[in-house]
Backbone as a ProteinNet text record, in pm:
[ID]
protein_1_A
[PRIMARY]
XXXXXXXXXXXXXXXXXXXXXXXXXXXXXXXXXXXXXXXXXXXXXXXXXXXXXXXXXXXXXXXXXXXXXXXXXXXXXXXXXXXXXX
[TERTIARY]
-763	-883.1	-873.1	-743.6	-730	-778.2	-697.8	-729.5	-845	-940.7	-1098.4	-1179.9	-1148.3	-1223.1	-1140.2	-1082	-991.2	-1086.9	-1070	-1102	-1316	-1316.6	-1469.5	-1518.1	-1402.6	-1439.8	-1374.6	-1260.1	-1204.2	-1148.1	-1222.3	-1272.8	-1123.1	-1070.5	-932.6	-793.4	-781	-714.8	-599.6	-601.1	-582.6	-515.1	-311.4	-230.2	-298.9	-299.3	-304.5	-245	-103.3	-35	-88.9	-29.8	-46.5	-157.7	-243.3	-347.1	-321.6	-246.9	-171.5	-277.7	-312.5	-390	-297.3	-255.4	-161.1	-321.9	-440.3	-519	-552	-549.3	-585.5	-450.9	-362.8	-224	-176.2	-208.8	-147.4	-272.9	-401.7	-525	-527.8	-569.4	-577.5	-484.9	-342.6	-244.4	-247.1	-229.1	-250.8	-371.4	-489.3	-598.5	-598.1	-594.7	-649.4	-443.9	-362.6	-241.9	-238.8	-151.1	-134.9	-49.6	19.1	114.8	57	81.7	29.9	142.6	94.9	189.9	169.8	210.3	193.3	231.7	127.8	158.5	196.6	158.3	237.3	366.3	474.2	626.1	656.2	601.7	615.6	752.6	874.5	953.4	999	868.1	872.5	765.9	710.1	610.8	674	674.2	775.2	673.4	548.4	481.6	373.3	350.5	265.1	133.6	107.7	-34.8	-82	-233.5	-261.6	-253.4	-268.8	-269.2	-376.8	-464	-584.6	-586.9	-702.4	-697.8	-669.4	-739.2	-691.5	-542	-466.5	-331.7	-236.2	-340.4	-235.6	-300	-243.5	-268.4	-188.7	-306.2	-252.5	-177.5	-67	33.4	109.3	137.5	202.2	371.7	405.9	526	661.9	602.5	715.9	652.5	566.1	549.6	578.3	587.4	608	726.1	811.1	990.1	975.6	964.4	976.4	941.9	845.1	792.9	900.7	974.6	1071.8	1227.5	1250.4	1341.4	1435.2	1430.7	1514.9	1437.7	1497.6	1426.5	1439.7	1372.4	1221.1	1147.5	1060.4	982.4	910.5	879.8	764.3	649.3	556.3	393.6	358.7	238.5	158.4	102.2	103.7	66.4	205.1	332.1	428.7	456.3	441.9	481	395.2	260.9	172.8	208.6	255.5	280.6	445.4	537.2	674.5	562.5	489.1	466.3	397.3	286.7	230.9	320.8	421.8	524	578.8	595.4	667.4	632.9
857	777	650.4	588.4	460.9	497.2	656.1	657.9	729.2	752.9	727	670.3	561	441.5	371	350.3	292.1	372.6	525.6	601.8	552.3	499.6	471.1	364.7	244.2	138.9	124.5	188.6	209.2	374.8	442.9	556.4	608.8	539.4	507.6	490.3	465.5	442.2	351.2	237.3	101.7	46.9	44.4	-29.8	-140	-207.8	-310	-453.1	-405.9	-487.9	-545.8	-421.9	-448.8	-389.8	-305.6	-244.6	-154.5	-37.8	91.7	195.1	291.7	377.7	498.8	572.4	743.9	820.2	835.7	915.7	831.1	714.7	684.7	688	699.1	721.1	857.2	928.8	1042.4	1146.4	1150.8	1247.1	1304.4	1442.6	1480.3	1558.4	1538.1	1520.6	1456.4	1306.6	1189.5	1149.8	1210.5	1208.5	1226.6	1116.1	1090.6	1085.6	1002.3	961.8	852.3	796.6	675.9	636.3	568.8	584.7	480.2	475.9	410.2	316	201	105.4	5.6	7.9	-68.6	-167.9	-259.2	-392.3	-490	-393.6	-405.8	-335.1	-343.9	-330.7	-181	-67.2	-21.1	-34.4	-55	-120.3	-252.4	-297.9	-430.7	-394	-275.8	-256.1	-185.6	-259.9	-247.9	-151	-119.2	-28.8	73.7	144.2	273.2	215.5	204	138.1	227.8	270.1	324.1	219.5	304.7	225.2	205.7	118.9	102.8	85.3	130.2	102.6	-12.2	-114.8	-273.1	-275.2	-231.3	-236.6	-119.9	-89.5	-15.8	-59	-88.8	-73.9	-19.1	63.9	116.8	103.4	143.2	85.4	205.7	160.8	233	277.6	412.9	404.2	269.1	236.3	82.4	-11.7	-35.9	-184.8	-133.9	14.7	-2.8	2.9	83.9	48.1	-138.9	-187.7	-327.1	-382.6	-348.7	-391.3	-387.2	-284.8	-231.2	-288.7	-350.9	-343.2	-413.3	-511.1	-624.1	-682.5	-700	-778	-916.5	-1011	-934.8	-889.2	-758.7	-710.9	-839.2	-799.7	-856.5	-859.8	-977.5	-877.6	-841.4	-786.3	-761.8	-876.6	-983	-1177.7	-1187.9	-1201.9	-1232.2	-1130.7	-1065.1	-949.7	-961.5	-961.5	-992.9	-1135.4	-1223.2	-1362.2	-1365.8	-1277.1	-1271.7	-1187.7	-1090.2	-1019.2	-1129.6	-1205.3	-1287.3	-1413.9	-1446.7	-1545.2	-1482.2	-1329.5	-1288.1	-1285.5
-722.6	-733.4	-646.8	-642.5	-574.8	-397.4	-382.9	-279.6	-172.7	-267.2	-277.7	-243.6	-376.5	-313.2	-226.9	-174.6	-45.1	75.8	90.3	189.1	189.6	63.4	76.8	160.1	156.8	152.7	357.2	361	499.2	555.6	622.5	638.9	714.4	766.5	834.9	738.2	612.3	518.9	586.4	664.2	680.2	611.6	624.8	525	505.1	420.2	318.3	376.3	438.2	510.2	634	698	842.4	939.1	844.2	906.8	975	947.5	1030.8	997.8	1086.7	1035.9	1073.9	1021.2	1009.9	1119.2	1081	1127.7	1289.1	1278.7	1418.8	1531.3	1453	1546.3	1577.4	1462.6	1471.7	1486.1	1462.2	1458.4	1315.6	1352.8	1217.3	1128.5	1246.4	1070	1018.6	1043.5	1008.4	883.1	884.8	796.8	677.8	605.6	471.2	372.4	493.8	451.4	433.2	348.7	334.7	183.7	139.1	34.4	-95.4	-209.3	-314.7	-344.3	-325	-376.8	-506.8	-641	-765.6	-722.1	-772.2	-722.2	-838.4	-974.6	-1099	-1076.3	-1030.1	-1054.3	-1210	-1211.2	-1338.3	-1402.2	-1350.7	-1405.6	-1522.8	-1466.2	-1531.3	-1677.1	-1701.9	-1799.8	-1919.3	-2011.3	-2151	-2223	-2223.2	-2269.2	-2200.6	-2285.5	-2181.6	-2188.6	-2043.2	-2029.3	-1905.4	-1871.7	-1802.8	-1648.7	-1530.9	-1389	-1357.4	-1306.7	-1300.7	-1115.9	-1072	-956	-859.8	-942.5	-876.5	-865.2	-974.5	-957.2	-811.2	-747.1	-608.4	-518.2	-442	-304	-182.8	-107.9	-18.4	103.2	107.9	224.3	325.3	447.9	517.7	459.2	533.4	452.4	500.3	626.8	639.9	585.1	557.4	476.3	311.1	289.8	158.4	108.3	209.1	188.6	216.8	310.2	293.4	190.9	112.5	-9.5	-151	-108.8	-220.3	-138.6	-28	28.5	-37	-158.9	-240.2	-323.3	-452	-572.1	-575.4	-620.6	-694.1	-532.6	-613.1	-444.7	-393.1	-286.1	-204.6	-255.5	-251.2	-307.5	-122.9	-116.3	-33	45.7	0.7	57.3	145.5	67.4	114.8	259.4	192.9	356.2	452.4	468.5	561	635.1	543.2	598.2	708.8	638.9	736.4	868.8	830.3	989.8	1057.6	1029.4	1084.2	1159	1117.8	1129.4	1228.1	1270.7	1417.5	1521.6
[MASK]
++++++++++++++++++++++++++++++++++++++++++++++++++++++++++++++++++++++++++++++++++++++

């Protein structure tokens, strides 16, 4: 569902991060890829609660290993700001 409305809203499915598109790089293998990233930590969730869409966002698979690369993670602000800083 997250990646739905994502594909609704950017037809390109456009990391989150860095703005990578899998379909505009790669064609149409590439189409309608892109990886789900909790931006709630489910680790950190002591009870069973459903995922709601606000809670993912969509990311390339390098910004989302970077995202996971050392604790506490990265959010999605922080990482955009080190790429911007290069």
């Amino acid at each position: 569902m997250a990646k739905q409305k994502g594909k609704d809203r950017d037809p390109l499915l456009c990391c989150s991060v860095c703005g990578f598109s899998f379909s505009k790089v790669y064609g149409v293998i590439g189409e309608d890829f892109i990886e789900a990233h909790h931006t709630k930590p489910l680790s950190e969730i002591t009870e069973e609660v459903e995922t709601k869409v606000e809670d993912i966002a969509l990311v390339c698979s390098n910004c989302h290993r970077m995202l996971h690369r050392k604790r506490p993670w990265l959010s999605i602000s922080d990482l955009q700001a080190i790429l911007k800083s290069k």
